[in-house]
C-alpha positions, 0 to 999 in steps of 0.5 A, a space after each residue: 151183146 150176144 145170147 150166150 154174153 147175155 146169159 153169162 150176165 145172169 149167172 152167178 160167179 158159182 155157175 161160171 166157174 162150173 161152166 168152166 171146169 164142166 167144159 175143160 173135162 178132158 178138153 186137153 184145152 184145145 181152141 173149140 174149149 176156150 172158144 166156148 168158154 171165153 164169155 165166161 172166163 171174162 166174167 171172172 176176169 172182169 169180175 175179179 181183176 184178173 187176166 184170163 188166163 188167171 180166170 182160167 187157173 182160178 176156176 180150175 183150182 176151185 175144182 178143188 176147193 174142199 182140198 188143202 193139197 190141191 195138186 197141178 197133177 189132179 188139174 192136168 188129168 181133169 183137163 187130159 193134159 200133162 202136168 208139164 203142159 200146165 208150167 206154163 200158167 205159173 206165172 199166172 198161179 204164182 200171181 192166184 197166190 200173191 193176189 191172196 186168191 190161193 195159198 201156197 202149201 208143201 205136201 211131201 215135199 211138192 208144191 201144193 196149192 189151197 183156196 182161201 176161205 175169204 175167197 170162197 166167201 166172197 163168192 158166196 156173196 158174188 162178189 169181187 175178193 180183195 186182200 185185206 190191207 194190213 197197214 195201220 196196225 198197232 204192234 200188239 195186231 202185227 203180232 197177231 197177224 203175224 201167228 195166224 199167217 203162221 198157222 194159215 200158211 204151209 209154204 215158208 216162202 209165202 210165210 216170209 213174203 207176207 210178214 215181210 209185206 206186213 213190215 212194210 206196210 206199217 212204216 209207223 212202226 218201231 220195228 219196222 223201224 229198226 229192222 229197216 235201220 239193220 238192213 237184214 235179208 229176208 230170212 234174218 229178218 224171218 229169224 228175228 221175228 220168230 224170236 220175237 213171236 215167241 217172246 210177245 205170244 209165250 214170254 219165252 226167253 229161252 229158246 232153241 231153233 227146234 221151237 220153230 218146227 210147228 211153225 215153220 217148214 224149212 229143214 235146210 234153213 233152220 239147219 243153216 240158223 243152227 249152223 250158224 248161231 251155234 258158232 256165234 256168225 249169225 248176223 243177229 247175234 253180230 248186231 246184238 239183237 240175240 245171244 246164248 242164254 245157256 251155258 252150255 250145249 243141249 239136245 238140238 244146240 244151245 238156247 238163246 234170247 232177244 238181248 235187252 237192247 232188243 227188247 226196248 228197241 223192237 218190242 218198246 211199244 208194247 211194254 213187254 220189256 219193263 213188264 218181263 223185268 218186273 216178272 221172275 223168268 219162267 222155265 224153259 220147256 223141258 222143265 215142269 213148275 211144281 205149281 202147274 202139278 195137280 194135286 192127286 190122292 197116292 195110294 201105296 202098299 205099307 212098304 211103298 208108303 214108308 219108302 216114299 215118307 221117308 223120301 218125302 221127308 228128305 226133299 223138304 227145304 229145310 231138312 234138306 239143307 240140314 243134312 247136305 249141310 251135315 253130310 258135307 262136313 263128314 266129308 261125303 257127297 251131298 247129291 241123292 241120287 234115287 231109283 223108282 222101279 216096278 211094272 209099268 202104271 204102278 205110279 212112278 212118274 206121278 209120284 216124281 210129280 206129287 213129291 215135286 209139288 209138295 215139296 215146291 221142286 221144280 222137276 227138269 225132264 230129260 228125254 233121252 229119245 231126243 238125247 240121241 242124236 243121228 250126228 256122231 258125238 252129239 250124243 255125248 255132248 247133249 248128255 254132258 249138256 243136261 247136267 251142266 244145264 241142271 247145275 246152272 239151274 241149281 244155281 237160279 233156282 231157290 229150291 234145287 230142282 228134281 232131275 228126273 230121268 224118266 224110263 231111263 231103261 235104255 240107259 241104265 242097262 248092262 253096259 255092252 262088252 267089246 261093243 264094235 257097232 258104232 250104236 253100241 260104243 255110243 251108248 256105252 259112252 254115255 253111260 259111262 259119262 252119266 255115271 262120271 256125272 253121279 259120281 260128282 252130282 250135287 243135288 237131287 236126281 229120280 230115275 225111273 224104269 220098268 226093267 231093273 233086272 236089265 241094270 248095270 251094277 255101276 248104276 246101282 251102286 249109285 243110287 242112294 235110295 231104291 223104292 220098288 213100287 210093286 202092284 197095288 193089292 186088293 185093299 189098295 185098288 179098292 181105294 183107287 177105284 174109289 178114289 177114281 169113281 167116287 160114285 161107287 160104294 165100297 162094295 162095288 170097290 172091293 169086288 172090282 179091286 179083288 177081282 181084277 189085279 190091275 195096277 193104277 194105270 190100268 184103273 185110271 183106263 177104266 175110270 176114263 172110259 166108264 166116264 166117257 161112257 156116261 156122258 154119251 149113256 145114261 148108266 143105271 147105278 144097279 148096272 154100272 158093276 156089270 159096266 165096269 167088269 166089262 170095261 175090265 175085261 176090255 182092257 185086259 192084253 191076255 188069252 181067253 184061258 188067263 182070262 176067265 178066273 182071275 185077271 192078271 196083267 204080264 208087264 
C-alpha cells in the first residue's frame, strides 16, 4: 500500500467524496483527474459495492445533497463538461436509483435526481448503505410503504417500479396473490393499488382519476386511465376488480369503486370489507357532512335575522315534509330554490353552513371553476351531471341535502345575445341547462353571489326565497368583535364596531391577526384598542383622504 492508499484509509467517506468533487471542478474529467482520484473512487466502491464509474456519479451527485432537483446540467458545469457528455453514465446513475442511493424526481418536465436521507445517514456514520428489504410484511405495513413511497417519490416510473418490487417481495400475500392470478401489466397493476390505497387509508368508495393527482405525475397516463374507464375497456373493470359507482358523468368523469369481490379477494387480510359493510358509506369529497360544521355564533341585522328564521324553519324535517307534502297536492312544485346575495364577508356561505348543521343537511358544494371544462361539450355534460349526481343523492340520503351553488356570479349573470365566441355560446348553454334544471328541481338548492345586480331575470324568477345580507351595523360588529375577542369589554366593542364599517369577514382578519399577535407579544390590556385600531387601519383596501375620518370598505 502506497502513501496516498495509505491516507485514503484513514478518511472518512465525507472526506473522500470532497476529494473527489474538489478535483473533478472544471477537470472536463480528463486522464490526470482520475489518475489522481482513482484511490479514492475505490474506497467508495469497495465501501458501498459499487463499480467506479458508480462511485464517481455517486460523489458527484452528493455535490448536491441539500437539493431535491439535482440536475446532470449542474454536474456538467461543476465538471466543464457538456451534459451530453455525461449520458454516458447513465446506465450507471439508472444503477445510484435502482440501488436506492438516489431517487429519481420530475421537475418541469426534466428528469431530475435527489440523495436519500438514508444515505446520508449512513455516511454520517461511515458506513456501507444498504436498501431495506421489505419482504415479510403484513398487508396493513404493505400499504404503508406503499403511501410513503408515494409521497417520497416524484418520478412515477420509480413509484411503480418500487410497489411492483414491494409485490413481489411478499408472495405471502393475498394480494400479491391475486394480482399475480390476473396477469396485469405494470400500470394496471399501479391502477389498482391506487384504488386500494384509497379505500384501506380514507374508506374511500367514490372515486375519480383526478384523486390520483397529489399522488402521481403522469398526465398522459391518467389521461389513458380516464379514456378508458370512462367507455367501460379497462382491463380492471373487464376482470370485475372496479366498476361506476355514479349514475352519471361529473366534472373529470365518472366515479367508480373496487367491487365487492374485490374487496374480499385483495384487502381480505385486513378485515376492511366486513368493517365497510357494517359502516354507512361516507360522502364523496365535493360534499361537506353537517357534523364536521363548527357551531359558530351569527349575528345578523333585524331583517336578515327574520329572513334566515323563516329559512331555518323550512329546512327543518319535519315541516319540511309537511309543506312539500302539502304543496305537492296543490299541484306545484316541491324544489326551493334560495338566493344569498350581499358584499363580500357578510356571511353568506357560513350561513349555508350553520342552517345545514342545524338542521342535519348535508350540503353538496358545486364548484364551477372545475365545471368548465377546456374540451368542448364537457362543460354542458358536467352540469348535467351535478343535478343528476344530487338526485341520486337525494335519494340515498335520509334528509335532502343543500345543493349549494357557491359564488355562482359567473353563472347566474345576463345571459349574452347573439354570442358568437365559442366561450360565450358555451356559458349560455349552461345557463340555459341550469335554469331547465330549477324549472324541475326537486329539493333544496342555495346560491351564493356578491353581484346580484349582474343577474339574468330567468334566474331571478326562479328563485323562491332571496335574502339580502347587508352589512353589519354598529350594534351588530359590536357583538361580532365580542364574539371574536372575548376579551374585550363592551366599550372597547362598541367604539371598534362604530369606528370601522367592516363586515364579519373583515373582523374575523382582524380577530386572527390580533390573536397572532399575542401569541408572538405580550399586549398589555390598556394597549390592545390601539393594537386593534391599527390592526384596522391594516386592513383597510382604501387611500389616505377615505381613511381618515370613518372607515369604509367599496366591495
Amino acid at each position: 500500500m502506497n502513501e496516498i492508499e495509505q491516507i485514503v484509509e484513514k478518511m472518512t467517506q465525507f472526506e473522500v467524496i470532497e476529494s473527489v468533487v474538489r478535483n473533478a471542478r472544471d477537470s472536463e474529467l480528463d486522464a490526470a483527474f482520475f489518475k489522481h482520484v482513482d484511490p479514492f473512487l475505490k474506497k467508495i466502491a469497495d465501501k458501498q459495492n459499487l463499480t467506479e464509474d458508480q462511485a464517481l456519479m455517486f460523489c458527484l451527485m452528493m455535490n448536491f445533497c441539500d437539493s431535491s432537483h439535482i440536475r446532470l446540467g449542474e454536474v456538467a458545469r461543476h465538471t466543464g463538461l457538456s451534459a451530453v457528455h455525461l449520458l454516458k453514465y447513465l446506465n450507471d446513475i439508472d444503477e445510484l436509483v435502482k440501488r436506492g442511493f438516489l431517487k429519481k424526481t420530475t421537475r418541469y418536465n426534466d428528469s431530475c435526481y435527489a440523495i436519500r436521507h438514508e444515505v446520508i445517514k449512513a455516511l454520517k456514520q461511515d458506513e456501507a448503505f444498504e436498501k431495506k428489504s421489505h419482504s415479510g410484511v403484513s398487508c396493513q405495513e404493505l400499504f404503508g410503504w406503499i403511501g410513503q413511497i408515494l409521497n417520497e417519490e416524484d418520478d412515477y416510473d420509480a413509484q411503480r417500479e418500487q410497489i411492483l418490487n414491494l409485490l413481489h417481495a411478499n408472495p405471502q400475500l393475498k394480494i400479491a396473490q391475486v394480482i399475480k392470478g390476473h396477469q396485469l401489466n405494470a400500470d394496471d397493476t399501479m391502477l389498482l393499488m391506487l384504488f386500494c390505497l384509497l379505500f384501506v387509508d380514507n374508506e374511500d368508495d367514490m372515486v375519480q382519476i383526478s384523486d390520483f393527482d397529489e399522488l402521481i405525475d403522469n398526465n398522459r397516463l391518467m389521461r389513458s386511465w380516464n379514456r378508458s374507464l370512462s367507455r367501460e375497456q379497462h382491463p380492471l373493470q373487464q376482470k370485475k376488480l372496479i366498476e361506476f359507482n355514479s349514475p352519471s358523468p361529473m366534472i373529470d368523469g365518472r366515479y367508480y369503486h373496487l367491487t365487492d369481490e374485490a374487496k374480499a379477494d385483495l384487502l381480505g387480510e385486513l378485515g376492511i370489507c366486513l368493517k365497510k359493510k357494517a359502516k354507512k358509506q361516507s360522502l364523496p369529497k365535493d360534499f361537506i357532512s353537517h357534523k364536521s360544521v363548527v357551531a359558530k355564533q351569527m349575528f345578523y341585522t333585524r331583517d336578515n335575522q327574520a329572513q334566515v328564521d323563516r329559512l331555518a324553519q323550512l329546512l327543518d324535517e319535519k315541516k319540511f315534509r309537511d309543506v312539500c307534502r302539502r304543496i305537492k297536492e296543490r299541484g306545484m312544485r316541491t324544489g326551493f330554490a334560495c338566493l344569498f346575495y350581499g358584499a363580500p364577508g357578510t356571511g353568506k356561505t357560513e350561513t349555508v353552513l350553520q342552517l345545514a348543521r342545524q338542521m342535519k343537511r348535508d350540503v353538496m358544494v358545486v364548484d364551477f371553476s372545475q365545471i368548465r371544462s377546456k374540451w368542448v361539450g364537457d362543460s354542458e355534460k358536467n352540469i348535467k351531471g351535478v343535478f343528476e349526481r344530487y338526485r341520486h343523492f337525494c335519494k340515498q340520503l335520509r334528509r335532502k341535502p343543500i345543493l349549494l351553488f357557491n359564488e355562482a356570479d359567473a353563472v347566474i349573470n345576463t345571459r349574452q345575445e347573439q354570442a358568437t365566441r365559442s366561450v360565450d355560446k358555451m356559458e349560455n348553454t349552461m345557463q340555459n341547462i341550469i335554469l331547465q334544471e330549477m324549472e324541475q328541481f326537486d329539493g333544496i338548492m342555495i346560491a351564493t353571489t356578491n353581484l346580484a345586480q349582474n343577474m339574468d331575470p330567468a334566474f331571478e324568477r326562479r328563485f323562491l326565497y332571496k335574502i339580502m345580507f347587508e352589512r353589519p351595523d354598529a350594534s351588530v360588529r359590536a357583538n361580532l368583535w365580542q364574539e371574536m375577542i372575548p376579551e374585550l369589554d363592551s366599550d372597547e366593542c362598541l367604539a371598534l364596531g362604530e369606528q370601522f364599517d367592516f363586515s364579519g369577514g373583515q373582523i374575523e382578519n382582524v380577530a386572527r391577526k390580533y390573536a397572532i399577535n399575542t401569541i408572538l407579544n405580550d399586549i398589555e390590556p390598556n394597549n390592545r384598542l390601539a393594537e386593534l385600531t391599527a390592526l384596522c387601519r391594516e386592513e383597510c383596501i382604501s387611500d389616505t383622504e377615505s381613511t381618515r375620518a370613518h372607515v369604509g370598505f367599496v366591495a
